[in-house]
Backbone as numpy.savetxt, mean C-alpha at the origin, in Angstrom:
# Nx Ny Nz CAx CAy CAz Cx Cy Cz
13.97 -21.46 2.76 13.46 -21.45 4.12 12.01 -21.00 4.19
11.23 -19.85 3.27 10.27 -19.65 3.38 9.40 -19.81 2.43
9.40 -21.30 2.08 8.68 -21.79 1.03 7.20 -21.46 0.53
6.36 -21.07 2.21 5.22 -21.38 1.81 5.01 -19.47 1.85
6.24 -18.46 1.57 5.75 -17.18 2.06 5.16 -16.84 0.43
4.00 -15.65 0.83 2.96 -15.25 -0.19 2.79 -14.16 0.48
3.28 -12.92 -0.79 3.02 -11.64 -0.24 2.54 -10.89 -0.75
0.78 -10.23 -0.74 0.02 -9.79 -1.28 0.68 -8.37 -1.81
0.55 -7.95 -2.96 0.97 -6.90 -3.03 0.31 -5.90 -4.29
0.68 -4.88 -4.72 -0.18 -4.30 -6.32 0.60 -4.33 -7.20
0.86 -5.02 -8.21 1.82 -4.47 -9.07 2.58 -3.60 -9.64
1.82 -2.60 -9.92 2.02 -1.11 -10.10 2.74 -0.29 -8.81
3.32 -0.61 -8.16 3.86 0.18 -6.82 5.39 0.37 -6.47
5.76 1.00 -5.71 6.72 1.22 -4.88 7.49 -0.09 -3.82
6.09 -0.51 -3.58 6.59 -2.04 -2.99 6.62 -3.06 -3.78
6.27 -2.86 -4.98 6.50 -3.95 -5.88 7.70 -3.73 -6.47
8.26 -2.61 -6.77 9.97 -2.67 -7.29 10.65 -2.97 -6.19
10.49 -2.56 -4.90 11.19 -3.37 -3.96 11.26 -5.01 -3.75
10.02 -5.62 -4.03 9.55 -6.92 -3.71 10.13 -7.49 -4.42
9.82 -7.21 -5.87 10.03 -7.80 -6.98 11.41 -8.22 -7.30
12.65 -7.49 -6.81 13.97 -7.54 -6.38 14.48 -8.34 -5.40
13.73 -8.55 -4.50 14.24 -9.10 -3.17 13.54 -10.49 -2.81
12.12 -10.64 -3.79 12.16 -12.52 -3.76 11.75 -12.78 -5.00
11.52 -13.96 -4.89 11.20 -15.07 -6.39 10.13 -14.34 -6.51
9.81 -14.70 -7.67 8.12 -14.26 -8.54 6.84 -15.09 -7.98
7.49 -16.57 -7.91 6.39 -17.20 -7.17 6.12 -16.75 -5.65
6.59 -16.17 -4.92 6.44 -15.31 -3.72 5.42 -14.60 -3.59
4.99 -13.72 -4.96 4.06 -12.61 -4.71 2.66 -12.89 -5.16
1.52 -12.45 -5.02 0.38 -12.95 -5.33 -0.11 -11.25 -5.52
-1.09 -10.68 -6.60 -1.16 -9.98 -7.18 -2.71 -8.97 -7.05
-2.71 -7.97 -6.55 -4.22 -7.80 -6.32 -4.14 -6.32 -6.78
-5.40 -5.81 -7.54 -5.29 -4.23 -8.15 -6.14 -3.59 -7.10
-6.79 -3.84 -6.00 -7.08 -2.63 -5.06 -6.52 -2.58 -4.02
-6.34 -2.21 -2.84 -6.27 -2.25 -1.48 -7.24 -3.39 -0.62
-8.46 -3.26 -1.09 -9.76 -4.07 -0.85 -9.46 -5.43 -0.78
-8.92 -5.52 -2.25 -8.98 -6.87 -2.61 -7.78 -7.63 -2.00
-6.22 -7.17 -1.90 -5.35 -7.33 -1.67 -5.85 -8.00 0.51
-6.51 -7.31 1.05 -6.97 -7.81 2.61 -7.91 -8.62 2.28
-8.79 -9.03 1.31 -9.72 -9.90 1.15 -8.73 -11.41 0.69
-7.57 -11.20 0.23 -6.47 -11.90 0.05 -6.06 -12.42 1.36
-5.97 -11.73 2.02 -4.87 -12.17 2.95 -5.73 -12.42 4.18
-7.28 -12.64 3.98 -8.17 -13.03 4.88 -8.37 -14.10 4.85
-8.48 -14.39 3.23 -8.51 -15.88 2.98 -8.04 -16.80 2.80
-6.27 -16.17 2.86 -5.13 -16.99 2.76 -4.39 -17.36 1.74
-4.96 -16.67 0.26 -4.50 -16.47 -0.72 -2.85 -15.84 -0.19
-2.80 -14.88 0.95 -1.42 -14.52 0.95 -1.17 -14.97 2.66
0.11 -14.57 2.97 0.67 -14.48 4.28 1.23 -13.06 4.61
1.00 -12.48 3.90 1.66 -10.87 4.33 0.96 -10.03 3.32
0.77 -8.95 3.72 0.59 -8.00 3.03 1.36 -6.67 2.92
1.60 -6.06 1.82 2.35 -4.66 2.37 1.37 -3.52 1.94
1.31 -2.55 2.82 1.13 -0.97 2.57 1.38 -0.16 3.70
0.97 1.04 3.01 1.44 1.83 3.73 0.41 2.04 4.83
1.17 2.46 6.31 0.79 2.14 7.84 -0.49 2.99 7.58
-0.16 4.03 7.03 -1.47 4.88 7.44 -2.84 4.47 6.70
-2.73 3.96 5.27 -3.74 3.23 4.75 -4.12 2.50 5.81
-3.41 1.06 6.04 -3.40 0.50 7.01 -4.25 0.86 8.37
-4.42 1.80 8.94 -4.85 1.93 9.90 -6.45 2.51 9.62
-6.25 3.23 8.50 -7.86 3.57 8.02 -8.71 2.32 7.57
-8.20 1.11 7.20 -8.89 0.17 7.10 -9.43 -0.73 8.84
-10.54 -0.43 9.39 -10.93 -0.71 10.67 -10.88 -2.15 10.83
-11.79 -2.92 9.79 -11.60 -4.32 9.99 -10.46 -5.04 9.98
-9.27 -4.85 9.22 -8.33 -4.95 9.53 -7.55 -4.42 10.39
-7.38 -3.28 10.84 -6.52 -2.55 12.16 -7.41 -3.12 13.61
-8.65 -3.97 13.34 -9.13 -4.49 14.61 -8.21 -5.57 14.66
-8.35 -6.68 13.26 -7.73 -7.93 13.48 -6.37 -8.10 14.25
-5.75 -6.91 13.81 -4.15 -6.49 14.30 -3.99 -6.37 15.55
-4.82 -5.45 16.06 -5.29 -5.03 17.85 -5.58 -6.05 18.20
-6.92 -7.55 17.49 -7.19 -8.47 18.48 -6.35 -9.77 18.30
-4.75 -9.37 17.50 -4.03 -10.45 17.44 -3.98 -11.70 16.33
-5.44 -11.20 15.24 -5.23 -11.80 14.10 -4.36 -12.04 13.58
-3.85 -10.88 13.42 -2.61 -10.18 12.90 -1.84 -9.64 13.78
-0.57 -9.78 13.02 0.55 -8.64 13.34 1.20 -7.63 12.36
1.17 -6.29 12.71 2.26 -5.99 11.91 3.51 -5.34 12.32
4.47 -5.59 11.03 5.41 -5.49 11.40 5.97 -3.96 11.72
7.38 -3.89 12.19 7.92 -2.29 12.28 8.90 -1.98 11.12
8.97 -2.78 10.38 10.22 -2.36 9.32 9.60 -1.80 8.34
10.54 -0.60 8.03 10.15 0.21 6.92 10.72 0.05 5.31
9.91 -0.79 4.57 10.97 -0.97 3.25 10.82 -0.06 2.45
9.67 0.85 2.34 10.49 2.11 0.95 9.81 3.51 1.74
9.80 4.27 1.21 9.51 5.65 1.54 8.32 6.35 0.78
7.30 6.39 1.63 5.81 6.80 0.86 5.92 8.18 1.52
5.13 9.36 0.18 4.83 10.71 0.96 4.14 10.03 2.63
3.98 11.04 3.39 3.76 10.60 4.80 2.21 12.18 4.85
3.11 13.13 4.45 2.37 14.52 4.56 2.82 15.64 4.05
1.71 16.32 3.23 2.54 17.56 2.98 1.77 18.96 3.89
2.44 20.02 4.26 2.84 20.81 4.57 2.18 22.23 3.95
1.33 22.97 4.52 0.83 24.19 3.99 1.03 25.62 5.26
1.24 26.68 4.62 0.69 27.48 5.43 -1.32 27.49 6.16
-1.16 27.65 7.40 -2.88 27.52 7.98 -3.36 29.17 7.31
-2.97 30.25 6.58 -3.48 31.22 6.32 -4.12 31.49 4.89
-3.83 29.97 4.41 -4.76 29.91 2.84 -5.25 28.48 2.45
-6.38 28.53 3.46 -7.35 27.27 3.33 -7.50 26.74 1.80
-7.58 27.43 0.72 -8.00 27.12 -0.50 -6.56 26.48 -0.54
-5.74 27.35 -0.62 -4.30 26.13 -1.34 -4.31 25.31 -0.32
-4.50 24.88 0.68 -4.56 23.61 1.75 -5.15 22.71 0.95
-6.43 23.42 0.36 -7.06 22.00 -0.36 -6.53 21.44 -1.48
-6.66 22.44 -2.27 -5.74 22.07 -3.54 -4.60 21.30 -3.25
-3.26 21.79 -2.38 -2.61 20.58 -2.20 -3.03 18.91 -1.53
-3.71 19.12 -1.11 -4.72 17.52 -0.53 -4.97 16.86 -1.62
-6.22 17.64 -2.63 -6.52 16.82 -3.76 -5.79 16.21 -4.84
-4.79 17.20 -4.75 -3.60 16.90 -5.52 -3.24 15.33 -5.32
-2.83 15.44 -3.79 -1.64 14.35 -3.11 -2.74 13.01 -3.41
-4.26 13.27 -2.68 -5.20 12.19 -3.06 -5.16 11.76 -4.28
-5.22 12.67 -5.26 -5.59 12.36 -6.91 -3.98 11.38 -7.27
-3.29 11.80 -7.14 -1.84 10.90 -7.20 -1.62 10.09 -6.34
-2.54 9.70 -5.08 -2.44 8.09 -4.47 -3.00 7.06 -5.30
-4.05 7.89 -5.27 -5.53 6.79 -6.29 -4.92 6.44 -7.50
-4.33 7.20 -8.20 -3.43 6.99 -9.52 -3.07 6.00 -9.23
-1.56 5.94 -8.23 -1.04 5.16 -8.30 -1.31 3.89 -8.00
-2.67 3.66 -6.86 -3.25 2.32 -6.65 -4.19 2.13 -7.57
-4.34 2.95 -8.48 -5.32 2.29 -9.95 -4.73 2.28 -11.06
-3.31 1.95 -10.60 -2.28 1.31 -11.57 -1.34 2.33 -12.93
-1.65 4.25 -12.50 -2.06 5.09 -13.52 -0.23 5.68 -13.43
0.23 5.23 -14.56 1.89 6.04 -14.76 1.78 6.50 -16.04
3.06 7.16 -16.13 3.41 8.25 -17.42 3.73 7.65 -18.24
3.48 7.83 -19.57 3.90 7.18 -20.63 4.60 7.68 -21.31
5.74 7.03 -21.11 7.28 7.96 -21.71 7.14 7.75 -23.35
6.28 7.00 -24.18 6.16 7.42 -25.26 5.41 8.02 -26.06
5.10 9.27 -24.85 4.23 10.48 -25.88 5.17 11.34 -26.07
């Protein structure tokens, strides 16, 4: 039924073990940044894209297209990304430290960076 669907995605991800399960291979079209993956789906290389909402919304040129109906996105939630973590407000320094942390392990993971179970 959805012959012509193409769904931009990163390989390395959370939505790619979901994706990767749930359609054909020829389905997905393959991009290693965030950047590149909307430069995809501007040009029609894809028909969908997935990430997460809040990325999503920090990207302006795209969260305009969405607002002026370029786009849509959708409401369904297919996997479970940290959202936020949680500090006491009485020790600014560990506030940060946990931030950089959570940042340093997004970027990882969208620059493709996992453990190598054979060390």
């Amino acid at each position: 039924e959805c012959l012509s669907l193409k769904i931009c995605v990163q390989r390395s991800s959370t939505h790619y073990d979901f994706l990767a399960q749930a359609f054909p291979p020829t389905s997905l079209a393959f991009g290693s940044t965030f950047e590149e993956r909307v430069g995809m789906l501007r040009k029609g290389t894809c028909n969908v894209l997935t990430v997460e909402k809040t990325k999503l919304r920090s990207n302006e040129l795209l969260y305009d297209a969405i607002r002026n109906g370029t786009f849509i996105m959708g409401n369904i939630t297919m996997t479970k990304e940290p959202l936020a973590l949680v500090t006491r407000n009485t020790d600014r320094e560990f506030s940060d430290i946990v931030n950089w942390v959570l940042q340093a392990l997004l970027l990882g993971q969208e620059q493709g960076l996992r453990k190598d179970l054979s060390l």
